[in-house]
N, CA, C and O of each residue as an XYZ file, in Angstrom:
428
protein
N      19.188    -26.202    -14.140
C      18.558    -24.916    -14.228
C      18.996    -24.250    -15.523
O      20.133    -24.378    -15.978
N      17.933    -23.458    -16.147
C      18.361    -23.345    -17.416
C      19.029    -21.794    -17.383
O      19.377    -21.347    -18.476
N      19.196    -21.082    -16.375
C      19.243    -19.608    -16.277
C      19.516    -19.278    -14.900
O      18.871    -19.768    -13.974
N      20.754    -18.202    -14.701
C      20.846    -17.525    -13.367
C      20.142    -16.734    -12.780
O      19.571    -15.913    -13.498
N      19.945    -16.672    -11.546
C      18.927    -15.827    -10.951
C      19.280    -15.139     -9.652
O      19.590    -15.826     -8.680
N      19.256    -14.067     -9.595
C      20.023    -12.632     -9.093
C      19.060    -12.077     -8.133
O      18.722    -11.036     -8.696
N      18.372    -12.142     -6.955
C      18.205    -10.349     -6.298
C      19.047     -9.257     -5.798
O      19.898     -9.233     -4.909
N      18.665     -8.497     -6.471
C      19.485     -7.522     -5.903
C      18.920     -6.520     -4.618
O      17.908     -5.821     -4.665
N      19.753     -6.637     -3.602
C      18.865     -5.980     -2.080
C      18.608     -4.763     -2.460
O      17.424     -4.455     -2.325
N      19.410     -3.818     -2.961
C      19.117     -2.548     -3.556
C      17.771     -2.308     -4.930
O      16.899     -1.439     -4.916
N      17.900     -2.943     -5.571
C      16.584     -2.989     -6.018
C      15.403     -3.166     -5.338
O      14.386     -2.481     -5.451
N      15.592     -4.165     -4.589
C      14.139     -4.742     -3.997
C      13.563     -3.451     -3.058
O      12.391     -3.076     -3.016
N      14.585     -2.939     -2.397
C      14.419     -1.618     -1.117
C      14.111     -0.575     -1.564
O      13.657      0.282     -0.807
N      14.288     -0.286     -3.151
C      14.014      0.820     -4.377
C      12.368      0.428     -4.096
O      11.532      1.049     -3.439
N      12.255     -0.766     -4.808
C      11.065     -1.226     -4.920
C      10.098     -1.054     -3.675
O       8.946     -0.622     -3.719
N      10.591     -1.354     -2.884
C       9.895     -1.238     -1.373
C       9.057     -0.159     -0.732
O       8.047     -0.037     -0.040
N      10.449      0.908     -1.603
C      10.092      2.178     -1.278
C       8.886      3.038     -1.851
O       8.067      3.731     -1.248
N       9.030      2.780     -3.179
C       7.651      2.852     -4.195
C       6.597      2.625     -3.552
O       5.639      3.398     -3.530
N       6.675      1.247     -2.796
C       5.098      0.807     -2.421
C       4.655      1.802     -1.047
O       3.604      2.401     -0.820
N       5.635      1.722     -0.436
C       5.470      2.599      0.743
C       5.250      4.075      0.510
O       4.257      4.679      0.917
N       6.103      4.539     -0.077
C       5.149      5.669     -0.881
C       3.800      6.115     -1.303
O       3.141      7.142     -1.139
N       3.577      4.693     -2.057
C       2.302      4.549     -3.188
C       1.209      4.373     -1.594
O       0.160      5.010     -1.490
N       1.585      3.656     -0.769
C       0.992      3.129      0.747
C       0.656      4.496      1.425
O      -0.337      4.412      2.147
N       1.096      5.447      1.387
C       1.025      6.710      2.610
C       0.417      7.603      1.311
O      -0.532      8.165      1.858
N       0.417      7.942      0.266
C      -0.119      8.740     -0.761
C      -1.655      8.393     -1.229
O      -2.305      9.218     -1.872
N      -2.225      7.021     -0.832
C      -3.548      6.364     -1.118
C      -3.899      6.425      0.494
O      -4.977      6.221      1.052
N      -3.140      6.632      0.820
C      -3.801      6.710      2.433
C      -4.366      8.034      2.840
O      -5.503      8.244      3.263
N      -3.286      8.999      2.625
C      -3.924     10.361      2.659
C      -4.886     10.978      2.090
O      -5.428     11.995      2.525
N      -5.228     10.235      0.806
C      -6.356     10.476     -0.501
C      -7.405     10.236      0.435
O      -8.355     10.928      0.804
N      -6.860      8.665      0.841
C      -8.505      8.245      1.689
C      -8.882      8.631      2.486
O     -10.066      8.507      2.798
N      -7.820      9.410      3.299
C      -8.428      9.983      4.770
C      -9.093     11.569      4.009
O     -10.017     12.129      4.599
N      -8.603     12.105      2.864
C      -9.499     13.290      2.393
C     -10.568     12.828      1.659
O     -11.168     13.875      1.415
N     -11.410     11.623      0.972
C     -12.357     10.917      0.431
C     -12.621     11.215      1.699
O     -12.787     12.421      1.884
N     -12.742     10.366      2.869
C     -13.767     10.516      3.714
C     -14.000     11.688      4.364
O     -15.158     11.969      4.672
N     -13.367     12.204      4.549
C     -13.957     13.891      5.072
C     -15.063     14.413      4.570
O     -16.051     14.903      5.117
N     -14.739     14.226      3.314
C     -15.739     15.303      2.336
C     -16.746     13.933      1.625
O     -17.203     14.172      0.507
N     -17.017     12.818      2.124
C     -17.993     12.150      1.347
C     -19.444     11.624      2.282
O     -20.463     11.033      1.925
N     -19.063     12.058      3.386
C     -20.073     11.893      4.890
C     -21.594     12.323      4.250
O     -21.920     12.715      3.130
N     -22.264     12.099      5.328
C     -23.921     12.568      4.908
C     -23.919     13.722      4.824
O     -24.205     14.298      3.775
N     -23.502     14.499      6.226
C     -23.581     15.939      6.223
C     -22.281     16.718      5.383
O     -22.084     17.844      5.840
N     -21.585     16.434      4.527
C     -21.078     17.119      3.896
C     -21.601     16.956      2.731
O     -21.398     17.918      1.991
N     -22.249     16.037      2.237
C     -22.973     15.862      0.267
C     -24.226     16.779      0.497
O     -24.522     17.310     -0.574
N     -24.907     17.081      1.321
C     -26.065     17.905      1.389
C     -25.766     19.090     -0.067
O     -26.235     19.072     -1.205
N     -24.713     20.117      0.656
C     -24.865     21.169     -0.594
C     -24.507     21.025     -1.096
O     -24.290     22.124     -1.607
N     -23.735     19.845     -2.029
C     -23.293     19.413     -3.376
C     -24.076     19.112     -4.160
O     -23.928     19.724     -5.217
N     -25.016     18.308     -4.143
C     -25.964     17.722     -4.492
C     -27.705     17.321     -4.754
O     -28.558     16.499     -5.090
N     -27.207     19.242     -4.079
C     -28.352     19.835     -4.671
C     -30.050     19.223     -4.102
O     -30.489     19.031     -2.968
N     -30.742     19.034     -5.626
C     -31.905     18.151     -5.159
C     -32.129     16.526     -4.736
O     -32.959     15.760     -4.248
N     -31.200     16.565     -5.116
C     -30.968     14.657     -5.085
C     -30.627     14.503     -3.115
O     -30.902     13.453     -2.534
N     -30.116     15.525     -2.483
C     -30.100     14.750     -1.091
C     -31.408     15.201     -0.175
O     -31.537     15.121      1.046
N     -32.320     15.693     -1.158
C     -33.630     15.580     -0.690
C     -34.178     14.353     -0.517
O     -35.190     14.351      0.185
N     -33.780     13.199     -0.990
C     -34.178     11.611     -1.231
C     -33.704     11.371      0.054
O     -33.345     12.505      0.370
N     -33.512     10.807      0.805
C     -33.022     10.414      2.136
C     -32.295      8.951      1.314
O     -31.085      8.761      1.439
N     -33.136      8.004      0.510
C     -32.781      6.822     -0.115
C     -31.826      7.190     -0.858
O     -30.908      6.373     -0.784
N     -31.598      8.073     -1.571
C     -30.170      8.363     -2.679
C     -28.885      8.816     -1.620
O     -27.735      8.393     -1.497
N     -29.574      9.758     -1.007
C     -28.450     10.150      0.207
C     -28.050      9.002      0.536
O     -27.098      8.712     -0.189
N     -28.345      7.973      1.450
C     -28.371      6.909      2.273
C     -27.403      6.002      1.284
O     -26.218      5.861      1.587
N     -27.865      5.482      0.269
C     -27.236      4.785     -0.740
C     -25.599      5.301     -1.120
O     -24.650      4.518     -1.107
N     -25.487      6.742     -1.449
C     -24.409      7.177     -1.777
C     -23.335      7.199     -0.623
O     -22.120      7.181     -0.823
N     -24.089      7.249      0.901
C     -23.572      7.396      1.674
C     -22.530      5.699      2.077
O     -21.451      5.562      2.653
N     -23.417      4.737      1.500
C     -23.019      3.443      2.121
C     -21.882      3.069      0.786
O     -20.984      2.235      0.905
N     -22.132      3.845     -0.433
C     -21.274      3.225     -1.469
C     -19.660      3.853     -0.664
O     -18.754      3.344     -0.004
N     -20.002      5.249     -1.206
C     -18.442      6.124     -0.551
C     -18.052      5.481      0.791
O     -17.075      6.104      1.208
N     -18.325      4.704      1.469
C     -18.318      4.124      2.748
C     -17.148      3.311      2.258
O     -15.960      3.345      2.576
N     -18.100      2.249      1.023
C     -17.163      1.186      1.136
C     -15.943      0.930      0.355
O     -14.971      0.203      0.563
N     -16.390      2.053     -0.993
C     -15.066      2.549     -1.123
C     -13.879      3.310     -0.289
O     -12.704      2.964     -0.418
N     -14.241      4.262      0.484
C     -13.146      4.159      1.423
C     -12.918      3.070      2.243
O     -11.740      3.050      2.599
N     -13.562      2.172      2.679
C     -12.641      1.199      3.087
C     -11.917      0.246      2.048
O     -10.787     -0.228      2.163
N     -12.730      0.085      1.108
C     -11.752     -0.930      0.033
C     -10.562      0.050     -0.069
O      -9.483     -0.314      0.400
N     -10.644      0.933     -0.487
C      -9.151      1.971     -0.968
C      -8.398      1.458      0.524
O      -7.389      0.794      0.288
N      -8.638      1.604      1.758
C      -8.076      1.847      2.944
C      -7.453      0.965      3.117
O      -6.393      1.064      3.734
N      -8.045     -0.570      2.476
C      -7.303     -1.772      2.496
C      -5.959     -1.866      1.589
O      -4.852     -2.376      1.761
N      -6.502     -1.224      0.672
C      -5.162     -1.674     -0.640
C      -4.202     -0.631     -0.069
O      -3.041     -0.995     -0.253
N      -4.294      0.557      0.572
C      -3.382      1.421      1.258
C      -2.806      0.458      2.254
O      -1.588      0.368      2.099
N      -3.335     -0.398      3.363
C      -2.784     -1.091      3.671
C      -2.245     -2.516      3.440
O      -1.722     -3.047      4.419
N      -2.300     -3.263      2.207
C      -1.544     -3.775      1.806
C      -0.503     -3.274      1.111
O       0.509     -3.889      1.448
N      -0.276     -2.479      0.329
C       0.691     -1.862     -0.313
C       1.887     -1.548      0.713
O       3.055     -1.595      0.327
N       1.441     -1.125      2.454
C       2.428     -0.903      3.309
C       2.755     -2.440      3.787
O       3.865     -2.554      4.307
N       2.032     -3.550      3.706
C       2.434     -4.887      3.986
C       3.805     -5.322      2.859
O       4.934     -5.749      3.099
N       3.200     -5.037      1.749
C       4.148     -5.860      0.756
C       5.482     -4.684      0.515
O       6.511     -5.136      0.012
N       5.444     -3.478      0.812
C       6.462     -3.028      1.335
C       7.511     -3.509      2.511
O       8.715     -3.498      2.257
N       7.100     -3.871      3.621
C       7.234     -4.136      4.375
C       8.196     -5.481      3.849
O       9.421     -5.424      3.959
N       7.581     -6.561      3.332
C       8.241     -7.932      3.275
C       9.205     -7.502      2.180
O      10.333     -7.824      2.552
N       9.245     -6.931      1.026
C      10.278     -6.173      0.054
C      11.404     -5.797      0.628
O      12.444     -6.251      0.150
N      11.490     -4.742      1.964
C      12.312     -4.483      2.729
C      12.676     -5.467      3.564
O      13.875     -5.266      3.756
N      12.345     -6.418      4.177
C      12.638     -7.377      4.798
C      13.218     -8.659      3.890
O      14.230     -9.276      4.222
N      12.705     -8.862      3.112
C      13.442     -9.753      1.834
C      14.730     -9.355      1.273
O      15.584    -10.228      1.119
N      14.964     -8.208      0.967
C      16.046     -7.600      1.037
C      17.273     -7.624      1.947
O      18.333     -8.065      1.503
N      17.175     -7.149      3.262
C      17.745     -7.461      4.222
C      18.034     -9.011      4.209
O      19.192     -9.393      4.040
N      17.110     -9.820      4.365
C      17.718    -11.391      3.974
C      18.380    -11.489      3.494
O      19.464    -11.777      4.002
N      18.175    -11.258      1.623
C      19.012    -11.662      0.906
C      20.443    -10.595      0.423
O      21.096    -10.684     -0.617
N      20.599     -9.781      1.368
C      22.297     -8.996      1.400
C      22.592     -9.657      2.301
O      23.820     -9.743      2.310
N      21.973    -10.431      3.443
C      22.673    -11.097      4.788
C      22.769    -12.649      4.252
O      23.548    -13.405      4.832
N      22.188    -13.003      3.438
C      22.612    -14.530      2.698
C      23.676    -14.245      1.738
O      24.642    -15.007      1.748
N      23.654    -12.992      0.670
C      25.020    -13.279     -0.271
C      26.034    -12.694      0.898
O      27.176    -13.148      0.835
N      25.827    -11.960      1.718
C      27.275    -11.658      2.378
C      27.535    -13.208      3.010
O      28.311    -13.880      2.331
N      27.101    -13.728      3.969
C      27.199    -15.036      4.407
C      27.870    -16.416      3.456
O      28.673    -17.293      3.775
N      27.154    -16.146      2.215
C      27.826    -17.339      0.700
C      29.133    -16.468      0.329
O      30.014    -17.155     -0.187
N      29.386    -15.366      0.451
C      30.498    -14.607      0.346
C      31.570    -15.302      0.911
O      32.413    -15.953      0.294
N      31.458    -15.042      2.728
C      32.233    -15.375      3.901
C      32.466    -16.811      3.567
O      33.622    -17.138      3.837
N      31.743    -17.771      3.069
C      31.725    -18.727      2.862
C      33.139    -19.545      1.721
O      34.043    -20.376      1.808
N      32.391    -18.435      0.531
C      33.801    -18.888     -0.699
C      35.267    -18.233     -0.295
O      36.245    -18.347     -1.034
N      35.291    -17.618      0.814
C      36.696    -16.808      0.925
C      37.180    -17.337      2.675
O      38.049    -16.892      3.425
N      36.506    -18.089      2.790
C      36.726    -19.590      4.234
C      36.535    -19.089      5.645
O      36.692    -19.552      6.775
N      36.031    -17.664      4.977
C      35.134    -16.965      6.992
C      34.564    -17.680      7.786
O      34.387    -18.884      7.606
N      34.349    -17.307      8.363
C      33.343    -18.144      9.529
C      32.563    -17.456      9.614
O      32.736    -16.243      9.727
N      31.383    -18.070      9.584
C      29.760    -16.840      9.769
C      29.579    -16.953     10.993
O      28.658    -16.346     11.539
């Protein structure tokens, strides 16, 4: 191996935390995107255009699926949080364990 290689549990749980953050902050966006992007709320925004039933209808199915695409990456972001924090935990319970190990503990 040409190079050492380090995780650090405290980093990764830093990191973790970010996503979980970034996870509940795109989540709340999305749950206010959809409130305000429904059929019956674009009516008085939009003036003459939701006279079209077809433009309405259309705008209605796009904002749709953008809130669910957003809704997804909100919930992956809480997945890969999730394994960050759990990877972590592993690997402080593997160097403590290689620890116990070089100093003749018993795990």
């Amino acid at each position: 191996m040409s190079g050492d290689f380090y995780l650090d549990p405290r980093e990764m749980a830093r990191l973790a935390g970010a996503f979980d953050t970034r996870a509940y902050d795109l989540a709340s966006a999305v749950r206010a995107f959809e409130r305000t992007t429904g059929a019956e709320q674009i009516h008085d925004g939009f003036g003459l255009l939701t006279e079209s039933e077809e433009v309405t209808s259309a705008y209605v199915v796009l904002a749709a699926g953008m809130g669910e695409s957003l809704g997804n990456l909100a919930r992956h972001f809480d997945e890969v949080s999730q394994a960050l924090k759990d990877n972590a935990k592993n690997s402080e319970a593997a160097d403590e364990a290689l620890t116990g190990l070089f100093k003749g503990a018993k795990t």
